[in-house]
MILUMRO-548102 format. One record per residue: x, z, y of N, C-alpha, C, O in turn. Coordinates in steps of 0.1 Angstrom, whole numbers, padded with zeros to 4 digits, always signed. Layout:
BEGIN
XZYXZYXZYXZY/...
// end
This chain:
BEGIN
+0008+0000-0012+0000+0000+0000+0009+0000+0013+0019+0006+0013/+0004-0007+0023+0012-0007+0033+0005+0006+0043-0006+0012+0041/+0015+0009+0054+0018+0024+0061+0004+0023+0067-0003+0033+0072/-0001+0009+0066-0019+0009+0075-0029+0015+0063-0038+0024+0063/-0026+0008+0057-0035+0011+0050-0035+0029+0044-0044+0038+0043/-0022+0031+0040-0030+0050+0042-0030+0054+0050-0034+0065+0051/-0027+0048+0056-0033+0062+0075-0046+0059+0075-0053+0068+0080/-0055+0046+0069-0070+0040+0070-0074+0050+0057-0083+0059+0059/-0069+0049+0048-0069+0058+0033-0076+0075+0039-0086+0081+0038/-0064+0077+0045-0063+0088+0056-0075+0094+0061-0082+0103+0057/-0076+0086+0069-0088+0082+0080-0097+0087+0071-0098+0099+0070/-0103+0078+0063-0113+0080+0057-0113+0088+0044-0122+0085+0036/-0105+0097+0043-0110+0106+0032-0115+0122+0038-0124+0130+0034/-0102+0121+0053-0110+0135+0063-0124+0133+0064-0134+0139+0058/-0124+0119+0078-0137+0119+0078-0147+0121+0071-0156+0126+0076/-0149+0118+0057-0160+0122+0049-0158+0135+0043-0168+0140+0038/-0146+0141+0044-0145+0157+0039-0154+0162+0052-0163+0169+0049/-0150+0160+0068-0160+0169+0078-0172+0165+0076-0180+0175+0076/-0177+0155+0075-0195+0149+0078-0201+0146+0064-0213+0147+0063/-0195+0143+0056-0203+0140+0044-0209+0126+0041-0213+0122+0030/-0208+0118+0056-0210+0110+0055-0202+0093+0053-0190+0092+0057/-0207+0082+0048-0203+0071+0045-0191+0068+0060-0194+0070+0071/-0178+0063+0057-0172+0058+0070-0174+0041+0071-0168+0033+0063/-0182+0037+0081-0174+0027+0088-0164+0016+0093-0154+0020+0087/-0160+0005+0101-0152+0000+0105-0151+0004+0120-0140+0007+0125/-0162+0005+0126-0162+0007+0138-0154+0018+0146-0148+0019+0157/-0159+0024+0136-0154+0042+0137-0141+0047+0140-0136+0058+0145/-0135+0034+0132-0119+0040+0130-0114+0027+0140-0104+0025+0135/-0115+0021+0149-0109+0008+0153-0100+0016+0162-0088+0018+0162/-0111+0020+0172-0098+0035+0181-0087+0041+0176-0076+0039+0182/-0089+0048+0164-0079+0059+0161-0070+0053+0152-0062+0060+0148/-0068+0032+0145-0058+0029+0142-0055+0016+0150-0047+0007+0146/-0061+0015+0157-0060+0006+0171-0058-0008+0171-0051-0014+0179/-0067-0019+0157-0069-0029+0156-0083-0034+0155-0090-0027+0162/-0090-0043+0148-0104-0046+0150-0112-0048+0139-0107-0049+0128/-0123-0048+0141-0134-0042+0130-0128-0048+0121-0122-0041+0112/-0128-0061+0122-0126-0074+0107-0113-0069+0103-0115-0068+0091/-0102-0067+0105-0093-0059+0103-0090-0045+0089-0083-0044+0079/-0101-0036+0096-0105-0023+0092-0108-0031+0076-0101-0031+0066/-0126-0041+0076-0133-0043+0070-0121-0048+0058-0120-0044+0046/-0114-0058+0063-0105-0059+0052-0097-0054+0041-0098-0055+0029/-0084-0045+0054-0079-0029+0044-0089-0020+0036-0086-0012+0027/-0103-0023+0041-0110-0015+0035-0115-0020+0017-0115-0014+0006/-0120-0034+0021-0117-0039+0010-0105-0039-0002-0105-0039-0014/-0094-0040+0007-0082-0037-0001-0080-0025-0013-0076-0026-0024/-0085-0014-0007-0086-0003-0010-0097+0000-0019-0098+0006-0030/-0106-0005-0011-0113-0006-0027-0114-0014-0039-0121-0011-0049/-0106-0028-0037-0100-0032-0050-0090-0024-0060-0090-0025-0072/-0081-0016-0051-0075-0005-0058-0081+0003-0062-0075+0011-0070/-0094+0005-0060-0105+0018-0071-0101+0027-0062-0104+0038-0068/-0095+0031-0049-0097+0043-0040-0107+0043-0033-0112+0055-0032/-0113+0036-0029-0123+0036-0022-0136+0033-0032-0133+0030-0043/-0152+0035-0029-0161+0030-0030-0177+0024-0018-0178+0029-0007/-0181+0020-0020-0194+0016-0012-0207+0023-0019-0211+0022-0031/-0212+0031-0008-0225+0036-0007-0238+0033-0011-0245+0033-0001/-0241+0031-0018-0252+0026-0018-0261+0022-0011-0265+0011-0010/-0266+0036-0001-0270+0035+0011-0265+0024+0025-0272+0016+0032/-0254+0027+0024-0244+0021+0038-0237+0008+0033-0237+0002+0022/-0232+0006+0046-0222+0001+0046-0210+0006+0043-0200+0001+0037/-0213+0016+0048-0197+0024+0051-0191+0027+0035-0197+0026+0025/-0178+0032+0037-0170+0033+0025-0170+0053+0023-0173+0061+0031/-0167+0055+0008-0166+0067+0008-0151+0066+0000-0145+0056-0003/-0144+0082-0004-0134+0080-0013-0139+0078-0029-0151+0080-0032/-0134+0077-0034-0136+0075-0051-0128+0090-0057-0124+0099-0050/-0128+0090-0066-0119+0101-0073-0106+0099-0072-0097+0107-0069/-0105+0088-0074-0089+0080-0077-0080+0083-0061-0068+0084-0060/-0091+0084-0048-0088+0081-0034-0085+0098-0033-0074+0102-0028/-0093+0106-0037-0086+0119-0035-0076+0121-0037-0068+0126-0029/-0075+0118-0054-0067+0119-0057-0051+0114-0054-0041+0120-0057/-0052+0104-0048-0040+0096-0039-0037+0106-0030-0026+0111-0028/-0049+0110-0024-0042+0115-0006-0044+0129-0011-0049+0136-0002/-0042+0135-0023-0039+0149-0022-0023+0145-0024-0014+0148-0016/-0020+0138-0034-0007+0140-0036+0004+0130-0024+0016+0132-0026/+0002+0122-0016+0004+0115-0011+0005+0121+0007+0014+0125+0015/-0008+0118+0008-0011+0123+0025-0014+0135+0028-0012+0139+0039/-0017+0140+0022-0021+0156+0024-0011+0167+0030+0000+0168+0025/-0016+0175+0039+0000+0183+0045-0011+0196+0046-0022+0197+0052/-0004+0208+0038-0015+0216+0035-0014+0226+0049-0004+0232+0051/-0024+0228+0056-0027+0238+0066-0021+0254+0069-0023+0261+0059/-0017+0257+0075-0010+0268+0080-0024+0279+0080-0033+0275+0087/-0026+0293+0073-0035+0298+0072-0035+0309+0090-0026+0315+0096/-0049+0307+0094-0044+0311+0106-0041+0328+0107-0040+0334+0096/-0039+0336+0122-0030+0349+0117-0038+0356+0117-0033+0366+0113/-0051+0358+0119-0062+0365+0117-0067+0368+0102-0069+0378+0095/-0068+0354+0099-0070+0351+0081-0061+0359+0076-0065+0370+0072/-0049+0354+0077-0032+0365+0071-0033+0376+0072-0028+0382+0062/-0039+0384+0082-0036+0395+0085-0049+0406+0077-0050+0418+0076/-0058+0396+0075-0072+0402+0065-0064+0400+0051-0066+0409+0043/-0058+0392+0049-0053+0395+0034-0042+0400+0029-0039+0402+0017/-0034+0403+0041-0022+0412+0040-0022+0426+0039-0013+0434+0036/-0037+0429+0044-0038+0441+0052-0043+0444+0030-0038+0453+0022/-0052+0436+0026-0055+0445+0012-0036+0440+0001-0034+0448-0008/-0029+0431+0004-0026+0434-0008-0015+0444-0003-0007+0445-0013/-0010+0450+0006-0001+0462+0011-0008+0475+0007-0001+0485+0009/-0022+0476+0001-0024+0490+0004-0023+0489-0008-0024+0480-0016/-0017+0503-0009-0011+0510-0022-0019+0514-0030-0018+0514-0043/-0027+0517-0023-0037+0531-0027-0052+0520-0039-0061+0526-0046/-0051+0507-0039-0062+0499-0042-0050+0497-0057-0038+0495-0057/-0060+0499-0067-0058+0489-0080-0057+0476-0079-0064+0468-0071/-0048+0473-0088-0048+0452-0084-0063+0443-0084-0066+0434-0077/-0070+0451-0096-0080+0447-0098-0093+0445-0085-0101+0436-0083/-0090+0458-0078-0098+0459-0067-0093+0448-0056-0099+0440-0049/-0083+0451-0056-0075+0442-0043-0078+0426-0047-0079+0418-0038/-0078+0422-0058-0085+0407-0062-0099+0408-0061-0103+0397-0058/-0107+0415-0062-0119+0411-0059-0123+0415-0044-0133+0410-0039/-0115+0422-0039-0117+0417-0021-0112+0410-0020-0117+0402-0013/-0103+0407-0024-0089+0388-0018-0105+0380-0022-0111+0374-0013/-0109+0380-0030-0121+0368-0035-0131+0366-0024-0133+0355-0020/-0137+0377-0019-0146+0381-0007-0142+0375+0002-0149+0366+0007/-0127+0377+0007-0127+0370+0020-0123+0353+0021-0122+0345+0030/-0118+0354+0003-0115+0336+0005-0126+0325+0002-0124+0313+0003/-0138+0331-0003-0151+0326-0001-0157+0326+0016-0163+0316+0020/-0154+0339+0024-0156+0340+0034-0147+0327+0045-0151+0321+0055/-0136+0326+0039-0127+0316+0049-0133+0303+0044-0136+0295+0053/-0134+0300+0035-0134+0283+0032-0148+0280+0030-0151+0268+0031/-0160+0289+0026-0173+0289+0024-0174+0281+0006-0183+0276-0001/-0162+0284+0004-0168+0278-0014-0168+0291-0024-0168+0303-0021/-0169+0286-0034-0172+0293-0048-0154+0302-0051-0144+0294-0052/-0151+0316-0052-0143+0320-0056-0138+0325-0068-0141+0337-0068/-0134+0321-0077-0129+0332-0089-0117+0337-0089-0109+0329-0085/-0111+0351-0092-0105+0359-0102-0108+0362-0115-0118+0368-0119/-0096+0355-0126-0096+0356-0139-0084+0367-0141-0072+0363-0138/-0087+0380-0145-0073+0387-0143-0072+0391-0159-0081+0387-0166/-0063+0397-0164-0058+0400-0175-0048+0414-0176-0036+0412-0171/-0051+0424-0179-0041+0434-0184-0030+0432-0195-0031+0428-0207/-0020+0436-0189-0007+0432-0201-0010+0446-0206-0017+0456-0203/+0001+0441-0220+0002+0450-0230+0010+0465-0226+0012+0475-0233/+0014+0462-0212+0026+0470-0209+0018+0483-0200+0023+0491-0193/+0004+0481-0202-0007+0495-0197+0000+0503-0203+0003+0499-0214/+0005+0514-0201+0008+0527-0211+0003+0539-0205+0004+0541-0193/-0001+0547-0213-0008+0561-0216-0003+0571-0207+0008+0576-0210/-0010+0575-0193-0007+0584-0184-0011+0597-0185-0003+0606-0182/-0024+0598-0189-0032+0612-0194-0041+0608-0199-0047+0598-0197/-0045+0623-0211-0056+0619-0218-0062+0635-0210-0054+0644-0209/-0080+0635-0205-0085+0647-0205-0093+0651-0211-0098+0643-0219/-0097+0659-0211-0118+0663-0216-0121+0673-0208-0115+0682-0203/-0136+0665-0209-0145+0675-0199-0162+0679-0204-0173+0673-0206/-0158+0692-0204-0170+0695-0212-0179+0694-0202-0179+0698-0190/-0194+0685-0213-0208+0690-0209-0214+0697-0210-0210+0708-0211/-0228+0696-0211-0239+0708-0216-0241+0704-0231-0241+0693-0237/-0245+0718-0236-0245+0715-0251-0237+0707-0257-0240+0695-0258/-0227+0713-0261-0216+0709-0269-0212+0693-0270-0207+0688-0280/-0217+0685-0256-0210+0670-0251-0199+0672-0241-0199+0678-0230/-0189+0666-0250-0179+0664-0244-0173+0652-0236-0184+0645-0236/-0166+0644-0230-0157+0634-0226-0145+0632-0224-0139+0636-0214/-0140+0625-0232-0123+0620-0233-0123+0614-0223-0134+0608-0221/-0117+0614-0216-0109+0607-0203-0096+0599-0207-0088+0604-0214/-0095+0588-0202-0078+0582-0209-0077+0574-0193-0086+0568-0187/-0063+0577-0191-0057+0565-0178-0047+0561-0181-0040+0568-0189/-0043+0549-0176-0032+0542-0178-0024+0545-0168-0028+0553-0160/-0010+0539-0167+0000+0537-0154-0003+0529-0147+0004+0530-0136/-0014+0517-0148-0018+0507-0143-0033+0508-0131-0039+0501-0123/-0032+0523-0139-0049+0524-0128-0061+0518-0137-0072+0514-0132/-0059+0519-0149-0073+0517-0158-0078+0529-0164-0070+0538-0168/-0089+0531-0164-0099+0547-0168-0108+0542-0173-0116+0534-0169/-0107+0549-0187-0117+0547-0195-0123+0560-0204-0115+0568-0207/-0132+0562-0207-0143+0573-0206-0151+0571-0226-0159+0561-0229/-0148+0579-0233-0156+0583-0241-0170+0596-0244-0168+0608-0241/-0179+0594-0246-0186+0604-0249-0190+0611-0262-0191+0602-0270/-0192+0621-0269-0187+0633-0280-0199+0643-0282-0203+0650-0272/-0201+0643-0290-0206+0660-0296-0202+0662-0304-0199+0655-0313/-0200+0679-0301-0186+0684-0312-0203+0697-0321-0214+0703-0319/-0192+0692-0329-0202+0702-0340-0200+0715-0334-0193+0716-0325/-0206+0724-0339-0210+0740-0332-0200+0748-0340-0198+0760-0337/-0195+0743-0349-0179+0748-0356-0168+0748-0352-0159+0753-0357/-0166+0740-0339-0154+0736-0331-0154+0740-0323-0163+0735-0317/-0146+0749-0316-0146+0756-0302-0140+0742-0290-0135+0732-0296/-0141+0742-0280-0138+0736-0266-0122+0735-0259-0116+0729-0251/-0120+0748-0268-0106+0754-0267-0096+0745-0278-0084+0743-0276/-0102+0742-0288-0091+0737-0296-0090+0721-0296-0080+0714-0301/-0103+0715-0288-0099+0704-0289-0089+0702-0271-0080+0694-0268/-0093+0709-0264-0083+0708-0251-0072+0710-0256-0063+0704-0249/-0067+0717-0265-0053+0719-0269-0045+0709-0280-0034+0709-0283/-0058+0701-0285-0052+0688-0290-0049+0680-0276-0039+0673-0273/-0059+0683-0269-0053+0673-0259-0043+0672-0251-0040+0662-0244/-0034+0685-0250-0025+0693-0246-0012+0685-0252-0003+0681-0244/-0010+0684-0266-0003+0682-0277-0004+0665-0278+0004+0660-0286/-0012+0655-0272-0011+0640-0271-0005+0638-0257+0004+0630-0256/-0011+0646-0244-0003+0647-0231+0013+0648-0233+0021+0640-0228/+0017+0658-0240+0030+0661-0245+0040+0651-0251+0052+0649-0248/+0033+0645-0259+0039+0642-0268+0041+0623-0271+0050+0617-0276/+0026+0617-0262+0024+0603-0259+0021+0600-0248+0014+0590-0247/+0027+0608-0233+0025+0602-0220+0035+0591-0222+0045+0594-0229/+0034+0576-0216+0042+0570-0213+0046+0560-0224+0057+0554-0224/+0036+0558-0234+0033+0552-0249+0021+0538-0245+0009+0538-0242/+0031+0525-0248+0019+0516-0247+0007+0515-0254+0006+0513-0266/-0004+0518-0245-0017+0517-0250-0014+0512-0267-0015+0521-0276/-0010+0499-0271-0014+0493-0286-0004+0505-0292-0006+0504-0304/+0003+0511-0291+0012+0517-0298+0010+0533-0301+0014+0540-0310/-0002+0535-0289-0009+0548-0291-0014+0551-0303-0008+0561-0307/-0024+0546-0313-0033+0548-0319-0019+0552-0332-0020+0564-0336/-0006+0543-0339+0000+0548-0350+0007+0557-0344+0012+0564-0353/+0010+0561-0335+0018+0573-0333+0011+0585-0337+0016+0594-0344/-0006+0584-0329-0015+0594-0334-0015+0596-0347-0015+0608-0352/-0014+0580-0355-0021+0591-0368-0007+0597-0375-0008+0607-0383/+0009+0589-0371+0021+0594-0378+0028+0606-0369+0038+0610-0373/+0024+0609-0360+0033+0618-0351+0028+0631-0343+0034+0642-0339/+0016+0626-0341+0007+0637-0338-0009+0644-0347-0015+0655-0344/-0010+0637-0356-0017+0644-0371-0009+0652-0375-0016+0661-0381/+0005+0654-0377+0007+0663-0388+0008+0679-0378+0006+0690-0383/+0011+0676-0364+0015+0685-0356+0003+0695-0355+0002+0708-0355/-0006+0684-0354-0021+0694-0347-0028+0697-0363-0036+0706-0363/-0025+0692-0372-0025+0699-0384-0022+0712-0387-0030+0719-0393/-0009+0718-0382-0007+0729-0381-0009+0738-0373-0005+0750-0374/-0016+0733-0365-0023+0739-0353-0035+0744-0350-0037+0755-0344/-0049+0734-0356-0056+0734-0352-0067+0736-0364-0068+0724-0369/-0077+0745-0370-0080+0747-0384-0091+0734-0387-0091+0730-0399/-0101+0726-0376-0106+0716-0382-0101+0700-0376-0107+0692-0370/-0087+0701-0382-0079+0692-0373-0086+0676-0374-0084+0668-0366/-0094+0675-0385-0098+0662-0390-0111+0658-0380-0113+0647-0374/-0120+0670-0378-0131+0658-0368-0118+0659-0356-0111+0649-0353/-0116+0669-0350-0106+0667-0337-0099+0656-0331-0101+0651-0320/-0087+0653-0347-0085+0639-0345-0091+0629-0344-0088+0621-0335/-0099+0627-0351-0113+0616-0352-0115+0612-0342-0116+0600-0341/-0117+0620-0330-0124+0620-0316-0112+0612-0307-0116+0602-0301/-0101+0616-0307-0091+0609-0301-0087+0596-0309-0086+0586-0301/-0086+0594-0315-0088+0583-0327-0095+0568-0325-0092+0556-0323/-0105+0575-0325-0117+0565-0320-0116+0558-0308-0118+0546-0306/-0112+0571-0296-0113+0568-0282-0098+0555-0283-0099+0544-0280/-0089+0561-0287-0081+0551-0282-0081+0539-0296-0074+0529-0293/-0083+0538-0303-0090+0527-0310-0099+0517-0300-0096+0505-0300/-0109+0522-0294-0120+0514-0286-0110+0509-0276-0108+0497-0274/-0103+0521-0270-0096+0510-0254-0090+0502-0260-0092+0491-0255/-0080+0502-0272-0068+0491-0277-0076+0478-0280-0069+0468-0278/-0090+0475-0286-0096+0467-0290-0110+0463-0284-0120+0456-0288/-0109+0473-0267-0116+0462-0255-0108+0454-0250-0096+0455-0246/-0117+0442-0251-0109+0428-0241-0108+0433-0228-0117+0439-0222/-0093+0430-0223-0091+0433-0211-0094+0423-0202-0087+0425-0192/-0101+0411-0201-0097+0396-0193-0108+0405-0186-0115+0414-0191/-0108+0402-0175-0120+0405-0163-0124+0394-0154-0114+0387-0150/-0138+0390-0149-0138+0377-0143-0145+0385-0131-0150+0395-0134/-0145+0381-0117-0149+0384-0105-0154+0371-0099-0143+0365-0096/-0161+0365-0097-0167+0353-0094-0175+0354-0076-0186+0360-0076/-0170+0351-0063-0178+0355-0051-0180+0343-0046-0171+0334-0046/-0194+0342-0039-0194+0330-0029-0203+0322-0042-0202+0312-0036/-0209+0320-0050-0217+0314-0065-0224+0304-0055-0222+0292-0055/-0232+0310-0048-0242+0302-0036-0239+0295-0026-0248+0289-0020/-0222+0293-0020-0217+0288-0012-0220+0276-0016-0226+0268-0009/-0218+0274-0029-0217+0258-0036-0227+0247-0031-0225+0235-0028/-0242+0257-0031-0249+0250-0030-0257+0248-0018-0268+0244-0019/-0250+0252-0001-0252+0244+0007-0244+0236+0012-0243+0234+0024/-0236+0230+0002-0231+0218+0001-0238+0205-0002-0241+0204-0014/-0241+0194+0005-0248+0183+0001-0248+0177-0009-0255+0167-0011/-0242+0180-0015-0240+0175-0028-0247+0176-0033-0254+0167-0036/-0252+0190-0036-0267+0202-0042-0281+0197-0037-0287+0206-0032/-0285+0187-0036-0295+0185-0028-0308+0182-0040-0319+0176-0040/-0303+0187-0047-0322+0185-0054-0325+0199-0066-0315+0206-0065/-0333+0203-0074-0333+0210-0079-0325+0215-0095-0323+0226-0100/-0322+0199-0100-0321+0198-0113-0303+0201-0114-0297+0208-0123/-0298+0193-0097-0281+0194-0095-0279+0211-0092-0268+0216-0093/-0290+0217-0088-0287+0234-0084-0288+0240-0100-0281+0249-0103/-0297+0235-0109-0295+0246-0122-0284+0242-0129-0279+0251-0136/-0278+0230-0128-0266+0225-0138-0254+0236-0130-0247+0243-0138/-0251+0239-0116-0240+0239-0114-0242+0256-0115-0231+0262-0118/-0255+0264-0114-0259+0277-0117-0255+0280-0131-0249+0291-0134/-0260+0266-0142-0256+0273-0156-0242+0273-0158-0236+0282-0165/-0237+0266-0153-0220+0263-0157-0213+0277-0152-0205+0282-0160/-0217+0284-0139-0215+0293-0138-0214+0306-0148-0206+0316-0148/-0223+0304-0155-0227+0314-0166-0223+0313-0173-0227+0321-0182/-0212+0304-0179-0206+0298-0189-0197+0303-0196-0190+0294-0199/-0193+0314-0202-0179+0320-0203-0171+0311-0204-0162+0311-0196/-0172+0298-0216-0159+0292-0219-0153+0284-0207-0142+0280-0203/-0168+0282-0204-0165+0270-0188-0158+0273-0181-0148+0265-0179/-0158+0291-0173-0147+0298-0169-0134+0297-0176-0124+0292-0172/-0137+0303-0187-0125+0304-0193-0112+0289-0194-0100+0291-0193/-0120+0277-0194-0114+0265-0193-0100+0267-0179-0089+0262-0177/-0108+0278-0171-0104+0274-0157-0090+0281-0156-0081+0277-0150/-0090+0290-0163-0080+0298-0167-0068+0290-0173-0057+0287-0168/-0075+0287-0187-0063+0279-0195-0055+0269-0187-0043+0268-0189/-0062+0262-0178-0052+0248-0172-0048+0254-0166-0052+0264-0160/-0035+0248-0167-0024+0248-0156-0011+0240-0155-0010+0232-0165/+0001+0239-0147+0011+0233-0149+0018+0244-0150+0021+0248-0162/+0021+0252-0136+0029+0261-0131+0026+0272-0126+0016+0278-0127/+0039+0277-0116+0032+0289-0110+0030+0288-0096+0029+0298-0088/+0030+0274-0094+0026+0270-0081+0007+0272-0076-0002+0279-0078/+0011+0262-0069-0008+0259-0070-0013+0241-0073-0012+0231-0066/-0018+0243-0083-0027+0235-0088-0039+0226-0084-0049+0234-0082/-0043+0214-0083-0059+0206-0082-0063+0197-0092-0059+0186-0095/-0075+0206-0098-0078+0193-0107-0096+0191-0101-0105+0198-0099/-0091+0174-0100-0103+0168-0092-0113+0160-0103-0110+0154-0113/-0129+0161-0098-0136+0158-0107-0134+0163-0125-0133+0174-0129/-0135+0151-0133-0130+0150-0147-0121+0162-0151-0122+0170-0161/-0115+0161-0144-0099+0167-0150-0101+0180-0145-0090+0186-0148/-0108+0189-0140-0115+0201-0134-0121+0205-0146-0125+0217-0145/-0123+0200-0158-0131+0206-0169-0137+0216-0170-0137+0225-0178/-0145+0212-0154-0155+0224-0156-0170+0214-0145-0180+0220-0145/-0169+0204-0140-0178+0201-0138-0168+0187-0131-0157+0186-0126/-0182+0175-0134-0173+0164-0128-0175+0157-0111-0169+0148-0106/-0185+0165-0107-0186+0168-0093-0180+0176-0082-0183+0175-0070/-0169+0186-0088-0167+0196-0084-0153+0195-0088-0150+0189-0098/-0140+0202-0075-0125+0199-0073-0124+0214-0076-0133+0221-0072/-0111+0219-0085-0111+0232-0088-0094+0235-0082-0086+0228-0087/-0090+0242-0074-0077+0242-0071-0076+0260-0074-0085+0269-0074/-0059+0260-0078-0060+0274-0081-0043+0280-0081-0032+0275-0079/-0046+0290-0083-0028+0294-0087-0031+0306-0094-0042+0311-0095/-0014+0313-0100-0016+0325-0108-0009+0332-0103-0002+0327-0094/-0008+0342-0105-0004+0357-0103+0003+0368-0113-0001+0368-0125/+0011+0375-0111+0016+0382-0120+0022+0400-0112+0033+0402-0107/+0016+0405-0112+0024+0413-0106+0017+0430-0112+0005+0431-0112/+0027+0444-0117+0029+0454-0121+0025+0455-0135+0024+0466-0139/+0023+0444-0144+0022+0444-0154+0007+0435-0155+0002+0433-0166/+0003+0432-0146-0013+0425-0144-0008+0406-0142+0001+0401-0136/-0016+0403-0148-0014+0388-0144-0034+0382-0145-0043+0386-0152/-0032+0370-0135-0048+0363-0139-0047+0346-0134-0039+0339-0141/-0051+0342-0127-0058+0334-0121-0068+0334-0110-0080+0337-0111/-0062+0331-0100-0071+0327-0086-0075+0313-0084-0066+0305-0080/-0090+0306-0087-0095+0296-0084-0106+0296-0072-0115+0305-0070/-0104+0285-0065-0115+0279-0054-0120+0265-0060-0113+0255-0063/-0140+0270-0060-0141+0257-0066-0150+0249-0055-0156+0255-0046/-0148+0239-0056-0160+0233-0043-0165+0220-0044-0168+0216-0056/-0166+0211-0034-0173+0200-0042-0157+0189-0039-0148+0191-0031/-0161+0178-0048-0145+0170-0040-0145+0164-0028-0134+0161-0024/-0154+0160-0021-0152+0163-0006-0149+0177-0001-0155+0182+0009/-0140+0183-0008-0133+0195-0005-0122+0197+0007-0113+0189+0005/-0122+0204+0018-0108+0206+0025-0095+0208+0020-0090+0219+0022/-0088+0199+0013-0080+0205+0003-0068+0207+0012-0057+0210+0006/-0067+0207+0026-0055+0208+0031-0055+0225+0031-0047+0233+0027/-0069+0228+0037-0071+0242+0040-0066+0246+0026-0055+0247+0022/-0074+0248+0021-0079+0252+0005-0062+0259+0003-0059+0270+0004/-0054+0246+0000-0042+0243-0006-0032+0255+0005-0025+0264+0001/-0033+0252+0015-0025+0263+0027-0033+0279+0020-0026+0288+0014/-0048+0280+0021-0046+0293+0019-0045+0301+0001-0046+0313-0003/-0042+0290-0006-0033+0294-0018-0022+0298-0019-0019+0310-0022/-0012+0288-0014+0001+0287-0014+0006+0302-0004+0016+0308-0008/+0000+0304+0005-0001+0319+0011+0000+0331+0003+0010+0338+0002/-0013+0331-0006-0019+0343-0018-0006+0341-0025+0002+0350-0028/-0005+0327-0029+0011+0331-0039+0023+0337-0031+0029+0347-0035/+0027+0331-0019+0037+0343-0020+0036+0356-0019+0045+0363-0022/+0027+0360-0015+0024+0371-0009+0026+0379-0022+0033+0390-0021/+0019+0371-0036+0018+0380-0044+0031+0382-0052+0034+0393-0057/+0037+0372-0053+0051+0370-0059+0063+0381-0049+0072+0387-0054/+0060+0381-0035+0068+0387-0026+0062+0404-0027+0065+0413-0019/+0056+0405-0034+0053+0423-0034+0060+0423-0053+0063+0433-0059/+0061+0412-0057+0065+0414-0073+0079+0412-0079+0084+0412-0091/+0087+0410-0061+0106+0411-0061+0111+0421-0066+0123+0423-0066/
// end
């Protein structure tokens, strides 16, 4: 292609990303400073290359898939996120005091908030959670609760009735004796230690050591063999005052996909790198209307997936600037 024809390429992929609408010859004769029949031409050109297509409606030309996909990798110069924006997302991933988990599903809020599309977080706990404290707390009538935390800021909660044969006292003092003896034990590694390292101890300790252990047993059996992936999905409705969505049947397709586990999950699996990512239309395997851009994350033993999905008349300069942000940001607190 000659240097006219992608600046016209150009031309016409913004303009229908701001208006939605079909472009013209007219339109552009100003802003590349030759004449209609000219435009009409390169335009043709371009759409013998399968970048462009014609409206049905119009005259005017729209991009094709193939046309996005040119001027993402080609023309596209990704946007500088502005310092207001920055400073709303700087401000959560600095605070200390927020779990990662938390701090991705506000990062999601406000990057639905900046760009007005559909946001996901796909996060994932590593194996490298390990055992901070275990507590119990008694209830009324002989219901109890195991309390288990990680190093990572995960809490998880069993509930118990202890037979009327077991005092309150002896199971706090099992709990005493796993505090002791398994702080600082990766979660998966917890459960054989219990039954080889800490069964025989509280054996000699404790006279009905068998339901006792049971109870801890169980509890960290359940955390080791809950799925840790977590999905946070914000902005679901952005999608659809997008023009695209304009009838009833195109709003339940893009609603059910949403509900989709694997659909999600799809979004996860792709990837190249640890950059940021676009897969447009088709290649989005998750809907063929819809541009999925994303990147991943890795930081205190947490890793997931941050995707923006929207339609492919998407901003992808924006889009693409306020990724490439989130990743350092996130890689630069994980030096």
């Amino acid at each position: 292609m000659s240097e006219r024809q992608k600046e016209l390429l150009k031309e016409i992929v913004e303009s229908y990303i701001a208006t939605a609408k079909p472009v013209g010859s007219k339109s552009l004769c100003k802003k590349l400073k030759c004449s209609s029949a000219t435009i009409r031409n390169e335009m043709a050109h371009l759409e013998n290359l399968g970048l462009l297509e014609k409206n049905h409606i119009s005259s005017g030309r729209i991009p094709s898939e193939a046309g996005y996909k040119f001027y993402v990798a080609n023309l596209m110069k990704p946007k500088e996120l502005s310092e207001k924006d920055a400073n709303k997302l700087q401000t959560i991933f600095r605070n200390q005091e927020l779990a990662l988990s938390d701090a991705m599903e506000a990062c999601m809020e406000i990057i639905s908030e900046i760009t007005n599309y559909t946001s996901i977080v796909l996060g994932k706990s590593s194996l490298e959670n390990a055992l901070q404290q275990v507590s119990i707390i008694p209830l009324k009538e002989n219901n109890i609760v195991a309390l288990v935390c990680t190093d990572k800021g995960i809490v998880e909660n069993k509930k118990f009735v202890l037979p009327t044969t077991i005092s309150i006292q002896e199971v706090v003092k099992t709990c005493e004796i796993i505090n002791k003896m398994l702080v600082g034990t990766p979660i998966n590694e917890v459960s054989v230690r219990l039954e080889y390292e800490i069964k025989p101890v509280i054996a000699e300790k404790i006279e009905q050591y068998e339901t006792i252990f049971s109870i801890f047993s169980q509890t960290f059996h359940d955390i080791a063999a809950k799925p840790t992936e977590t999905v946070h999905v914000s902005g679901k409705n952005l999608l659809l005052n997008e023009p695209e969505y304009d009838n009833v049947e195109e709003i339940r397709n893009i609603m059910a996909k949403f509900e989709d586990a694997s659909l999600i999950e799809k979004i996860d699996s792709t990837g190249k790198d640890g950059g940021v990512n676009i897969y447009i239309g088709e290649e989005s395997e998750f809907d063929p209307n819809v541009t999925v851009i994303k990147t991943t994350y890795k930081r205190n033993g947490e890793e997931g997936t941050i995707a923006i999905i929207g339609p492919k008349r998407m901003e992808y300069d924006r889009v693409v600037g306020l990724l490439t942000f989130i990743n350092k940001e996130l890689n630069k607190e994980d030096e």
